[in-house]
C-alpha positions as CSV (number, residue, x, y, z in Angstrom):
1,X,0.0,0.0,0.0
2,X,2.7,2.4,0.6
3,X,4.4,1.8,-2.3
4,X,1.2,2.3,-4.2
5,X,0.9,5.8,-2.6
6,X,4.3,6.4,-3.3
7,X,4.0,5.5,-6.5
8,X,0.9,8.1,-7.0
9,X,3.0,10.8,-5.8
10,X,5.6,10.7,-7.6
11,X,2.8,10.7,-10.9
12,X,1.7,14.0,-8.9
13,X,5.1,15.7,-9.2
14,X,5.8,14.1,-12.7
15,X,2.4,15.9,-14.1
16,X,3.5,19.0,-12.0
17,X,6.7,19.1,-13.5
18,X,5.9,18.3,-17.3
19,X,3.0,20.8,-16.6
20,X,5.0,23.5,-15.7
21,X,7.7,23.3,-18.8
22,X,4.9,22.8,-21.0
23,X,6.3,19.5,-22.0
24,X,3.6,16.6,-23.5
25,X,5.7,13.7,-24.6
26,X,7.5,12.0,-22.2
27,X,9.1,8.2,-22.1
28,X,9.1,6.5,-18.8
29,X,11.9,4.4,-18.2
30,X,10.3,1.9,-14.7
31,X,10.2,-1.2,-13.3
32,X,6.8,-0.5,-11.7
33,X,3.8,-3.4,-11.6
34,X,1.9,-3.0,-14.8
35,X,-1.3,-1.6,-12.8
36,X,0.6,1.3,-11.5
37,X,1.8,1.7,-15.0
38,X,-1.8,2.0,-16.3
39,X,-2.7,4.1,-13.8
40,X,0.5,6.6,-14.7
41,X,-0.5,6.7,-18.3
42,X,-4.3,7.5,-17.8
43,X,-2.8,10.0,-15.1
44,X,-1.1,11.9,-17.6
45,X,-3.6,11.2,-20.3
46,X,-5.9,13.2,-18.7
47,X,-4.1,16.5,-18.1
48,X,-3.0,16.4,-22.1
49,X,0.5,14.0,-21.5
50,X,1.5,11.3,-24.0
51,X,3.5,8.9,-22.5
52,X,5.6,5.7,-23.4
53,X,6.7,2.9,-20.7
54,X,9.0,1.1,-20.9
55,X,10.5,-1.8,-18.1
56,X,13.8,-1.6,-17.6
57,X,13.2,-5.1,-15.8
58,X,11.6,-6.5,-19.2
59,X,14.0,-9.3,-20.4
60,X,13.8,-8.1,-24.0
61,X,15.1,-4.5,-22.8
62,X,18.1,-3.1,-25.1
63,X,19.4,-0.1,-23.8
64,X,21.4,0.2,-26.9
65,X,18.5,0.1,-29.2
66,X,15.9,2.6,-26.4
67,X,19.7,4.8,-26.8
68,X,19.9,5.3,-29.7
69,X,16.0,6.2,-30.5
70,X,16.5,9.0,-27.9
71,X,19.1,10.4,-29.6
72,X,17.7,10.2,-33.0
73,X,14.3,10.8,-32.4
74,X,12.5,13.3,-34.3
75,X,10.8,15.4,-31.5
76,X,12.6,18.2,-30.7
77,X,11.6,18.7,-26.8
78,X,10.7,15.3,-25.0
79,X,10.9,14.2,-21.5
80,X,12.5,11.1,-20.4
81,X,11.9,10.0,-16.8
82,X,14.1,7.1,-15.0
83,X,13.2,5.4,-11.4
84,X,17.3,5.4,-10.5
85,X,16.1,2.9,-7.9
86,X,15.1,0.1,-10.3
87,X,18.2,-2.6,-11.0
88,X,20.4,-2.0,-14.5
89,X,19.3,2.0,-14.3
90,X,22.7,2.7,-13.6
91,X,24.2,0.6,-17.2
92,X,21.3,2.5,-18.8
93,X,22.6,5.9,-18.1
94,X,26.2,5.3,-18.7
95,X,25.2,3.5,-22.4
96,X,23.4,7.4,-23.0
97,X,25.9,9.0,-22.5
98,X,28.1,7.4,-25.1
99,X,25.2,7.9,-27.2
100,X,25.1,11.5,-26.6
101,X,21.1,11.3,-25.0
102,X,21.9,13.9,-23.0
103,X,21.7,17.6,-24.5
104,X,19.5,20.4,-24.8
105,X,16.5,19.2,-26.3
106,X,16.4,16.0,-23.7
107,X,14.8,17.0,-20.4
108,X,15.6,14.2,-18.2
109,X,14.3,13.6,-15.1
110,X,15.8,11.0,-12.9
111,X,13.9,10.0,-9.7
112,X,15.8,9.0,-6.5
113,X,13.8,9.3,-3.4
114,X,16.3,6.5,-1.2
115,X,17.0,8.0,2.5
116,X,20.7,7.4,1.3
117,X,21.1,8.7,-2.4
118,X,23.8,7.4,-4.5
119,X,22.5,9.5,-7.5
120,X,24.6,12.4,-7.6
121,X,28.0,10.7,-6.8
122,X,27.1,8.5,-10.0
123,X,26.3,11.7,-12.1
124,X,29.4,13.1,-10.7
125,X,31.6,10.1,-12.7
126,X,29.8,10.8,-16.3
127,X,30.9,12.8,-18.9
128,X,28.3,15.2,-18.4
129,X,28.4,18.7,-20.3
130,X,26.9,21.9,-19.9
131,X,23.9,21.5,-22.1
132,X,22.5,18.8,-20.2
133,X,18.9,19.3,-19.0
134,X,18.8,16.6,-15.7
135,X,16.7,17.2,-12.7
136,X,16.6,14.9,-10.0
137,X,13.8,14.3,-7.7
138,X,14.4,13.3,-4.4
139,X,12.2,13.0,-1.0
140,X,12.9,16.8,-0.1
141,X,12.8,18.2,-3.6
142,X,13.5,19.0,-7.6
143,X,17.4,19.7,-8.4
144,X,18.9,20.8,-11.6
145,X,22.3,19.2,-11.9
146,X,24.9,19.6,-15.1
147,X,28.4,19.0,-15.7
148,X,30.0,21.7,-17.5
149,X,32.2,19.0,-19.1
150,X,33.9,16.3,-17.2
151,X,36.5,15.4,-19.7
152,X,37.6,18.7,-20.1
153,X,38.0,19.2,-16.2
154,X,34.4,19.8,-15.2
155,X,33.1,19.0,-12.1
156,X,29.4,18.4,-11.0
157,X,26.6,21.3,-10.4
158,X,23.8,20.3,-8.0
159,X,21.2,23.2,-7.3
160,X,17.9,22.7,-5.8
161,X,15.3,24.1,-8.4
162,X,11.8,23.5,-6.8
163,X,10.5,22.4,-3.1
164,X,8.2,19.7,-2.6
165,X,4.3,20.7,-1.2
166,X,4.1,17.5,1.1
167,X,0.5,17.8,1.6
168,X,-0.5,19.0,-1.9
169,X,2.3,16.5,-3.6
170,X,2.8,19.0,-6.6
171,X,6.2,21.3,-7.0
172,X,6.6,25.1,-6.0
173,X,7.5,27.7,-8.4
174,X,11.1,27.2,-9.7
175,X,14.3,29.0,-8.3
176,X,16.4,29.0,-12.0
177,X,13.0,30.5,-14.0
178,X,13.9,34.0,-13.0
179,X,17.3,33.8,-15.5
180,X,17.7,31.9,-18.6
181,X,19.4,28.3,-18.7
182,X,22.9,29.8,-20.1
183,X,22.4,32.7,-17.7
184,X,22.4,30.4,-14.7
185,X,26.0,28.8,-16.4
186,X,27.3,31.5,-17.3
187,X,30.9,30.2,-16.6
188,X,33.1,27.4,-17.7
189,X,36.1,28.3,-15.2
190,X,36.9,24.8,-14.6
191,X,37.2,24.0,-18.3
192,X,40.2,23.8,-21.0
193,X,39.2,23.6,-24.0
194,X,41.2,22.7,-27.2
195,X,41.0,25.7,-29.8
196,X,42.5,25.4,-33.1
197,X,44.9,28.0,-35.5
198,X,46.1,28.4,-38.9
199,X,47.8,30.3,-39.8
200,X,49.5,31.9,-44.0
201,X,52.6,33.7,-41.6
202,X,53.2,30.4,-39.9
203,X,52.0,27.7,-42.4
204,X,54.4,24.8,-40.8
205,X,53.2,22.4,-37.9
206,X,56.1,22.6,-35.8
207,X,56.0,26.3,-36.0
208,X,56.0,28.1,-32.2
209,X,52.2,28.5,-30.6
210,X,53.9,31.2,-29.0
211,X,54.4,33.0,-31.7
212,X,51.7,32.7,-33.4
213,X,49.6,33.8,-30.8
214,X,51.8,36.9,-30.4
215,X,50.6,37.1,-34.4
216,X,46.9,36.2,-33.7
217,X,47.2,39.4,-30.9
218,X,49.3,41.6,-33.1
219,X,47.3,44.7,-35.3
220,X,50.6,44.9,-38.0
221,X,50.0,44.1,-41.5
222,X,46.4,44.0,-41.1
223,X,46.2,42.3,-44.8
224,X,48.1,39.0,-43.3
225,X,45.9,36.3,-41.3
226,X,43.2,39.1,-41.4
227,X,40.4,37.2,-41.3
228,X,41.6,34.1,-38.9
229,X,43.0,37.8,-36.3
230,X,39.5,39.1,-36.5
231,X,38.1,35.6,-35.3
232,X,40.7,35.8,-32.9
233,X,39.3,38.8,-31.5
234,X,35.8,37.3,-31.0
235,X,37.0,34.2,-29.1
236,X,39.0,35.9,-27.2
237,X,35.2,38.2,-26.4
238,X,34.3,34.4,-25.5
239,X,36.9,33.8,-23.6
240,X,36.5,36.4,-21.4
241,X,32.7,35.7,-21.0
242,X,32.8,32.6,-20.0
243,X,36.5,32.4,-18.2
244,X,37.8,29.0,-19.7
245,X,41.2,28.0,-20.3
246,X,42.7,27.6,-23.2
247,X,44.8,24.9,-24.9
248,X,46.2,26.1,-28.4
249,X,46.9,23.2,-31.4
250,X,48.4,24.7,-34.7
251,X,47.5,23.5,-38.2
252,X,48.9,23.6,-41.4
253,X,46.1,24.6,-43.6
254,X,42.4,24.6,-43.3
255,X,41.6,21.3,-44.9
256,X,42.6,18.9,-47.7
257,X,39.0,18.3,-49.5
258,X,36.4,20.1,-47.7
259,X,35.3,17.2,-45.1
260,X,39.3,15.9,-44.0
261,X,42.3,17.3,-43.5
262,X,43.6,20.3,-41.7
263,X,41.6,22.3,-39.1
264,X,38.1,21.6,-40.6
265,X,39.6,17.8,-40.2
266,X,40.3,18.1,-36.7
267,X,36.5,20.0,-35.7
268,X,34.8,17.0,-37.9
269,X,36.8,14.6,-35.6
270,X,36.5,15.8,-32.6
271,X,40.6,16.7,-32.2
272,X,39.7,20.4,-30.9
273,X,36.1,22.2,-29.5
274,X,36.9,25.2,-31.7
275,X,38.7,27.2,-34.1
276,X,40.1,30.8,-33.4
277,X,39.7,31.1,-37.5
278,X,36.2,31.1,-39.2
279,X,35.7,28.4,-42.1
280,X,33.7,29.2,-45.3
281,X,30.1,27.6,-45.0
282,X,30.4,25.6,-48.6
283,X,27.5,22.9,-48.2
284,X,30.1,19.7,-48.2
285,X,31.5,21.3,-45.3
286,X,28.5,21.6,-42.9
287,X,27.4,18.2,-43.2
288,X,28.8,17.6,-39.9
289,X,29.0,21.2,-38.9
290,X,27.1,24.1,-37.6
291,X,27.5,28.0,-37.1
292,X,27.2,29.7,-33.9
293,X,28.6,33.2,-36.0
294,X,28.7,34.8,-39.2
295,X,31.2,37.4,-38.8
296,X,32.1,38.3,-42.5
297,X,32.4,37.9,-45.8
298,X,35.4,36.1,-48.0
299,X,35.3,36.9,-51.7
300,X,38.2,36.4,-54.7
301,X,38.7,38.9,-57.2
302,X,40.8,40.7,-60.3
303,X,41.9,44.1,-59.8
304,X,43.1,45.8,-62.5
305,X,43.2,49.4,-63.9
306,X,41.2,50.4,-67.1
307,X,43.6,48.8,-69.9
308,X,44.5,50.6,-72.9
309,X,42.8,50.1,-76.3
310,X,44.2,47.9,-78.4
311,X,42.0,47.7,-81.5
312,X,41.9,51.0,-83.4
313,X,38.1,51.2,-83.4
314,X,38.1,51.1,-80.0
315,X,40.5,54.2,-79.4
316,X,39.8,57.5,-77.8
317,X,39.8,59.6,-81.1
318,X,37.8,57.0,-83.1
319,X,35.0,56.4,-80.4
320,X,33.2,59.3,-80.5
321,X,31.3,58.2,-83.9
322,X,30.4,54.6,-84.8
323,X,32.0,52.6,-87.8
324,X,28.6,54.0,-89.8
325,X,29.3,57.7,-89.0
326,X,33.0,57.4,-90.3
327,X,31.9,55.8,-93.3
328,X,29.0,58.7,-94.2
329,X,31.5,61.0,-93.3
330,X,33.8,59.4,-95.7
331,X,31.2,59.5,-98.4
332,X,30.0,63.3,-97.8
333,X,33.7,65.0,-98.4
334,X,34.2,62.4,-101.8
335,X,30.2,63.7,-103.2
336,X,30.9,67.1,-101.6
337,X,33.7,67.5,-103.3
338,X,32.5,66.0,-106.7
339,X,29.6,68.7,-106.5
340,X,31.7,71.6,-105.5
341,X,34.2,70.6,-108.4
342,X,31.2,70.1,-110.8
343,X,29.5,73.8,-109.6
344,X,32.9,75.4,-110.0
345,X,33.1,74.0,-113.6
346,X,29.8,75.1,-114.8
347,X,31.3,78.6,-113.5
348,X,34.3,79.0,-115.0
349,X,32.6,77.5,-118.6
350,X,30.1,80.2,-118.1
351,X,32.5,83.5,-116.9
352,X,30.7,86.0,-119.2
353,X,27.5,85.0,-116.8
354,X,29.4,84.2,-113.5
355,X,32.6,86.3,-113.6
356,X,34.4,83.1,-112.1
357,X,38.1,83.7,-112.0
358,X,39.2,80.0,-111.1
359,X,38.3,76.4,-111.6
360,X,39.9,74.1,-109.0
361,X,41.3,71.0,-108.7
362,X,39.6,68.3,-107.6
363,X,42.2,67.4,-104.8
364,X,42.5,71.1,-103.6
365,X,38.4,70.4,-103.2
366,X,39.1,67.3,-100.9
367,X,41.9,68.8,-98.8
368,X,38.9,72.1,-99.0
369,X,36.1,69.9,-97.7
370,X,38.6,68.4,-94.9
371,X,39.1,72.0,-93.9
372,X,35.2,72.4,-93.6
373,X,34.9,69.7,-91.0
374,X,38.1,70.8,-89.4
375,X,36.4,74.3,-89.1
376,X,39.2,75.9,-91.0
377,X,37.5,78.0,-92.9
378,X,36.7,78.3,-97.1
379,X,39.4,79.2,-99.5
380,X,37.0,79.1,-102.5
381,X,34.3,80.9,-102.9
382,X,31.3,79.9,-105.6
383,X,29.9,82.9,-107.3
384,X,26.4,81.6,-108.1
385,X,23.8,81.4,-105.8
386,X,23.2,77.7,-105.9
387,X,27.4,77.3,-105.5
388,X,27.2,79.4,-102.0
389,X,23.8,78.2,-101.1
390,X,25.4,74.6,-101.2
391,X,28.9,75.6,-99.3
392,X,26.3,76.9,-96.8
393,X,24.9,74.1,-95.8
394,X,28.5,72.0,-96.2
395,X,29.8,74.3,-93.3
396,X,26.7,73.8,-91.3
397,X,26.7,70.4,-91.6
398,X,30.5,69.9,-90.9
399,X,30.3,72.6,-87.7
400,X,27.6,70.1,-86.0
401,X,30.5,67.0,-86.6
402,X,32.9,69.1,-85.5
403,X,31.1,69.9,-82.4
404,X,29.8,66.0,-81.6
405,X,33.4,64.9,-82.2
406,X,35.0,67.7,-79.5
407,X,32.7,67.7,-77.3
408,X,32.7,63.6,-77.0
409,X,37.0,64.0,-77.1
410,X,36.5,66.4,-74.0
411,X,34.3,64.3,-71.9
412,X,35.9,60.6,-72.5
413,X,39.5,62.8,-71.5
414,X,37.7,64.9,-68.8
415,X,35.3,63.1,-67.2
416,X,33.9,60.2,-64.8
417,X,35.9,56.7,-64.1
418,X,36.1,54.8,-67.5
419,X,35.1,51.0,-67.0
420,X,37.2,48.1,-68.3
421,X,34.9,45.6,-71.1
422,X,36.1,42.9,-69.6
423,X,33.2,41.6,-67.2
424,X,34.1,37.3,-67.6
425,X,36.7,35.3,-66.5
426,X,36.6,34.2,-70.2
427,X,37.1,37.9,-71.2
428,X,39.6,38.4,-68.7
429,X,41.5,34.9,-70.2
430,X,41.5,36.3,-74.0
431,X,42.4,39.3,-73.2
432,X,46.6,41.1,-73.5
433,X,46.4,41.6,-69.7
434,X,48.9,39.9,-67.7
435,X,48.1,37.8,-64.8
436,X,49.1,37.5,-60.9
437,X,47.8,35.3,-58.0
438,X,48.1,35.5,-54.6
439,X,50.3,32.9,-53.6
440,X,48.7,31.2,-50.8
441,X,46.9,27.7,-50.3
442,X,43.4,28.4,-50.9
443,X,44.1,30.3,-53.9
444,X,45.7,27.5,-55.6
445,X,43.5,25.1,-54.6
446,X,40.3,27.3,-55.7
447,X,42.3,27.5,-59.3
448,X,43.4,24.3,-59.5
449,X,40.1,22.1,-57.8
450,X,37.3,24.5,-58.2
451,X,36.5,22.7,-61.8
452,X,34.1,25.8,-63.1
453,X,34.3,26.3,-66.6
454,X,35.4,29.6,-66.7
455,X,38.3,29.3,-63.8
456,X,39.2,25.7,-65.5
457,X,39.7,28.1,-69.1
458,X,41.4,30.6,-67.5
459,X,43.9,28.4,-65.6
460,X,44.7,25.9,-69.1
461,X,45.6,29.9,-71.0
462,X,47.0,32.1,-68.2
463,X,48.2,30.1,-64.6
464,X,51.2,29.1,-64.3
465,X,53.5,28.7,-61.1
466,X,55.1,31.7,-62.2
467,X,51.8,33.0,-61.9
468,X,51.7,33.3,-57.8
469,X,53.1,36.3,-56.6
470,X,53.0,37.9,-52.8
471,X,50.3,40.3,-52.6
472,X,52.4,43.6,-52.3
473,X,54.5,42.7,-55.9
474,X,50.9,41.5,-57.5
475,X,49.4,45.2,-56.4
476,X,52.0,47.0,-57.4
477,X,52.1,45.3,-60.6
478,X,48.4,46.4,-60.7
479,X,49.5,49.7,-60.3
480,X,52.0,49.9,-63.3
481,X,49.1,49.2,-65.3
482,X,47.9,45.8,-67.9
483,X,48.3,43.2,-65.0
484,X,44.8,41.7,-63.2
485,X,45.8,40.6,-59.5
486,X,43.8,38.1,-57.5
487,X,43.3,38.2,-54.0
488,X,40.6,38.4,-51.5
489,X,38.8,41.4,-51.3
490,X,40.3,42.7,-47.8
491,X,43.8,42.1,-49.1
492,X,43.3,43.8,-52.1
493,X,41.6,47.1,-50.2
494,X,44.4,47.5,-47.4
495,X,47.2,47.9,-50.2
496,X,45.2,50.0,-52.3
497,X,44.3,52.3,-49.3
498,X,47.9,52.5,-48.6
499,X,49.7,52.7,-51.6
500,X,47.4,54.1,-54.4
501,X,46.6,57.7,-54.9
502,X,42.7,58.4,-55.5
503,X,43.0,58.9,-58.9
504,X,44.6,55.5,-59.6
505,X,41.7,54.6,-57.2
506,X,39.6,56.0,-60.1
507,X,40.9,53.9,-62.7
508,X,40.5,50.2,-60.9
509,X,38.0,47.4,-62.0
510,X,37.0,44.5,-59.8
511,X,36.2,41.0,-61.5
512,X,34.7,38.1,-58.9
513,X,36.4,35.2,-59.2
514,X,34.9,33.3,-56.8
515,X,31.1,33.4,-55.7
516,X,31.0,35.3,-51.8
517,X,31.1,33.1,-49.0
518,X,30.4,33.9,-45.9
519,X,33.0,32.8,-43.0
520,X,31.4,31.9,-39.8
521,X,32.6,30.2,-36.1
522,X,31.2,26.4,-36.5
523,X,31.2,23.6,-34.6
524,X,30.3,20.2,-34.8
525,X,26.4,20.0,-34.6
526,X,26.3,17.5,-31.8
527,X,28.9,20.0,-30.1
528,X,27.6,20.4,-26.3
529,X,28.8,24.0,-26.7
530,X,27.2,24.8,-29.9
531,X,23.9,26.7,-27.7
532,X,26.0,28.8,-25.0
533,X,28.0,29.4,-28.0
534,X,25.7,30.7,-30.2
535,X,24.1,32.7,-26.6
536,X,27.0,34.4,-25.9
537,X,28.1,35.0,-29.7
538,X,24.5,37.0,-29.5
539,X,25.2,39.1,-26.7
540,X,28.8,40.5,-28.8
541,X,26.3,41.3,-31.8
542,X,24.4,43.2,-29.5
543,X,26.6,45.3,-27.7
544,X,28.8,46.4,-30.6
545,X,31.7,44.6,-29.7
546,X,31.9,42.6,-33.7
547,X,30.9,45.8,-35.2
548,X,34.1,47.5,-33.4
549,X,36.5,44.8,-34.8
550,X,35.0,44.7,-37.8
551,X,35.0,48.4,-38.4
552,X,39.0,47.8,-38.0
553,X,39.7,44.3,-40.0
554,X,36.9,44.4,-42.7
555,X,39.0,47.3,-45.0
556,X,36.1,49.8,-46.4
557,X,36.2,50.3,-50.2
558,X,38.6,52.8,-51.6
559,X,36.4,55.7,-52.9
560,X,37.1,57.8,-56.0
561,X,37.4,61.3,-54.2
562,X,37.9,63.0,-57.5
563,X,34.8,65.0,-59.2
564,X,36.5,65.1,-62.6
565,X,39.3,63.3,-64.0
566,X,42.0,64.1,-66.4
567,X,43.1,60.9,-68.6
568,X,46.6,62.0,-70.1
569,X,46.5,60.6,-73.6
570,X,49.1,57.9,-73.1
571,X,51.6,57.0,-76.7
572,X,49.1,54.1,-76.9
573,X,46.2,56.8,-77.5
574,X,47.7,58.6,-79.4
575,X,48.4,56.2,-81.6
576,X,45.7,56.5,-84.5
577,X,47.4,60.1,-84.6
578,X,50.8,59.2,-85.4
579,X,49.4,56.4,-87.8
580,X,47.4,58.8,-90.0
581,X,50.6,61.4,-90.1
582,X,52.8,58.2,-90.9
583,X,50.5,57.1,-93.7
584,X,50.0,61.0,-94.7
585,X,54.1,61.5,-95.3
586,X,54.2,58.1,-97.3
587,X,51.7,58.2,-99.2
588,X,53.0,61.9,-99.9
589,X,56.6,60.4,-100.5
590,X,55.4,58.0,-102.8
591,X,52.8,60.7,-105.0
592,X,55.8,62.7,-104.9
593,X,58.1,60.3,-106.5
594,X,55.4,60.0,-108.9
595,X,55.6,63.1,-110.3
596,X,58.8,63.3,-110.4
597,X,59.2,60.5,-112.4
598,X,56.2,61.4,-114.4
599,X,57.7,64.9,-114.8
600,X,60.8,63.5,-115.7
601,X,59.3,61.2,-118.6
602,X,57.5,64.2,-119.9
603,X,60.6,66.3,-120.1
604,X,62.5,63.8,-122.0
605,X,59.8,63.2,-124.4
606,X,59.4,66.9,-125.3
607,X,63.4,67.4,-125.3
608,X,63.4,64.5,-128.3
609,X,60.4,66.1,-130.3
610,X,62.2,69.2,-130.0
611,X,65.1,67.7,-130.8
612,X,64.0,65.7,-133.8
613,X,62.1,69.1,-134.8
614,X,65.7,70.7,-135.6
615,X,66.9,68.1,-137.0
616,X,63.9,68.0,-139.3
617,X,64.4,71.7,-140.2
618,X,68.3,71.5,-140.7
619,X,67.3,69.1,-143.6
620,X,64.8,70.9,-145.3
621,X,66.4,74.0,-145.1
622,X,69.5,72.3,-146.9
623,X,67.3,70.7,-149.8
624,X,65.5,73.8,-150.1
625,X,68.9,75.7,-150.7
């Protein structure tokens, strides 16, 4: 009889408990009669409880198999209750926790109501962690117990959460409810936890953790490590928040294939808690992980200034007008000058009418006409009406070309940033520019592995191992002009804001490489500090402590300060210029040896007539004396 009473009030605190967290699915874990069994389940049927049984006593009980449904069950808040005082609960418990039953979303309940409790001394020997949900009901009341992580140095927390109301057999109001669960552990003082580094300054294993920490701490050459320094800074925010010790293991890269290898290697396997550095959240790489922080961005690209034209249609003095335009412009001085020649014809046949006093050539028309859209003014003058009346609207005409073509000149030379055409890798690949990479691991491994169609084209025509170059050569190559650089974006912006002027600022174009990723703190997903983690992560958002580091390692955008730029015209601009006067003194060279020769030939055949005309004289003159 007393155990049946017994046995009733511990249903009574059960449905108070359950009742108060809002819980209503809970597995019992018993060795109870099956009549008190029955009378549990319609107990908690009626105030709105599902509940499973389940004898530990049964013969056909598995702990490995009720283990492992725990863990992987699909509910993401049940209860689990265990009578500690029935035989094997003990071997229960410890086969959970190498199946990883206890965590946040697990809200155990062991009960232990013995005049001499063993309970907490066996809790004490588990590796408990800080994420555990356990109370444990005794005969004087509810405690909350947790281990903030026994094989990292923890040691057991016993609190008493809720008194008992003997005569009422419910729970009072609960002790911990006034502060959040992470609130309440708020420190892991008794902990060392293993954090990873890596590290481009120190890329060898065996190189000092002393050192490198002394880097991680350093604000030098804020391009280097920048993005593992400013993770550094956050942890160490962490660190200070929840006051555990600290046991540093260097790496030599981040990972070999995006599941093993390197630092992302050691998380997935459990060989460190943490890394100081973020990781890039690709989707192969999260399939065991999970972020507790996004704290920036990572993003390849090609810097490189504006490059000279190298096609002659594309040059600053043939831009301003279309292929069309030169071509009509081409055909107006040939049929402007064929008119004029014809009008000036007419005039000179008919002087008595027109008074015209020459008739010009037609090549002194063409060099006239060129003078006309050079606004040059007009050495000939027509002297009828229609002549002038034509000429007038030939100067028109030529001073609204003139005009388009200066005033176009005077913008592209004075005038807002010029863009580069070259908006694809593929562009970037066929084009004269020369190429530099920043020689560290994950750009060769993003060029070399990535396997997208455009990087694979670009690396088969332009990567070589020549190719890799420190950032500082690569932006100063940049800076000389027809060289793209690739770097990540916060490498690229701290050398430019420290050795470009604004203007050259003016003249840089950014091609992505590589997609944006974003570059969190992760941990493994079953981590037992992946909640207090993510808590405390919150609270830095919140008080302004990321946007202060990141307002000093995430380099702004250099801005063009300049309202107006002046492009000097470079030898490669000017180009077309020197090319026309070239052509223009050969093709004068050779009309000149023309005449000559032409002249020449005429002379010679006029010096025989004349000659054979004396001769021709002499001998008439004799026969007619």
């Amino acid at each position: 009889m007393t155990e049946t009473v017994e046995s009733a009030v511990v249903g009574q605190l059960l449905l108070s408990y359950f009742s108060a967290i809002n819980l209503h699915y809970v597995t019992v874990f018993n060795c109870g009669d099956p009549e008190e069994n029955h009378d549990l389940v319609k107990s908690f049927s009626n105030h709105g409880v599902f509940a499973d049984l389940i004898r530990l006593s049964d013969d056909t009980f598995d702990a490995t198999r009720h283990g492992d449904k725990i863990t992987n069950g699909y509910r993401t808040k049940v209860g689990i209750v265990l009578n500690y005082e029935c035989p094997g609960s003990d071997d229960f418990v410890s086969k959970c926790v190498q199946l990883k039953c206890f965590s946040t979303s697990k809200f155990w309940l062991i009960i232990d109501r013995q005049e001499n409790q063993t309970i907490f001394g066996f809790l004490s020997t588990l590796d408990l962690f800080v994420d555990a949900e356990i109370k444990v009901l005794t005969h004087d009341g509810l405690y909350d117990v947790y281990n903030n992580g026994r094989s990292h140095g923890g040691r057991i927390n016993v609190t008493l959460d809720r008194n008992i109301n003997q005569e009422l057999s419910t729970l009072g109001p609960s002790r911990l409810d006034e502060k959040s669960k992470y609130e309440n552990r708020r420190t892991l003082s008794d902990l060392t936890l293993r954090v990873g580094t890596v590290s481009q300054r120190f890329p060898r294993l065996n190189d000092s953790i002393e050192q490198i920490v002394k880097h991680l701490e350093s604000d030098t050459d804020r391009h280097m490590d920048h993005a593992l320094r400013f993770g550094h800074r956050l942890t160490q925010a962490l660190h200070s928040t929840l006051s555990y010790n600290i046991h540093y293991i260097h790496y030599d890269c981040w990972t070999f294939n995006d599941s093993t290898g390197g630092i992302l290697g050691a998380l997935v396997n459990q060989e460190i808690d943490y890394s100081a550095t973020g990781l890039m959240t690709k989707i192969k790489r999260m399939e065991h992980l999970a972020s507790v922080l996004n704290y920036m961005t990572f993003e390849l690209m090609f810097i490189f200034k504006t490059p000279e034209a190298t096609q002659l249609t594309d040059n600053a003095f043939i831009r301003p007008f279309q292929t069309n335009v030169w071509l009509m412009i081409l055909l107006t001085l040939i049929l402007g000058s064929i008119t004029m020649k014809l009008s000036f014809t007419v005039e000179y046949k008919l002087q008595d009418a027109f008074k015209a006093k020459e008739n010009p050539s037609f090549s002194g028309l063409i060099v006239e006409f060129l003078g006309n859209y050079c606004q040059q003014g007009s050495q000939y003058m027509p002297e009828s009406l229609s002549g002038r009346s034509m000429q007038l609207f030939i100067l028109l005409c030529t001073l609204m070309v003139y005009n388009y073509y200066t005033s176009e000149i005077v913008s592209d030379l004075i005038g807002s940033h010029k863009e580069s055409n070259i908006k694809t890798l593929v562009q970037l690949a066929d084009s004269h520019l020369d190429l530099g990479i920043e020689n560290v691991t994950y750009e060769k491994a993003f060029f070399y592995e990535s396997h997208l169609p455009d990087v694979d084209y670009l690396t088969r025509k332009k990567v070589t191992e020549k190719t890799f170059v420190n950032s500082s050569v690569g932006l100063q190559r940049v800076r000389r002009g027809n060289f793209a650089y690739n770097c990540e974006r916060n490498v690229a912006y701290n050398l430019i804001w420290n050795t470009f002027d604004s203007t050259e600022v003016c003249d840089l174009n950014e091609l992505e490489s590589m997609p944006t990723q974003f570059v969190d703190h992760v941990v493994r997903k079953d981590s037992p500090f992946r909640e207090l983690f993510k808590v405390k992560y919150t609270r830095i958002l919140e008080v302004g402590i990321k946007k202060k580091f990141s307002d000093y390692w995430v380099a702004k955008k250099p801005k063009c300060s300049s309202g107006s730029i002046i492009s000097s015209v470079t030898i490669t601009g000017a180009l077309p210029i020197f090319v026309l006067l070239g052509f223009g003194l050969m093709l004068s060279a050779v009309v000149f040896g023309t005449e000559v020769v032409t002249q020449f030939a005429v002379k010679n055949s006029w010096v025989d007539r004349s000659l054979d005309q004396i001769v021709a004289d002499k001998i008439v003159k004799k026969k007619f004396l």
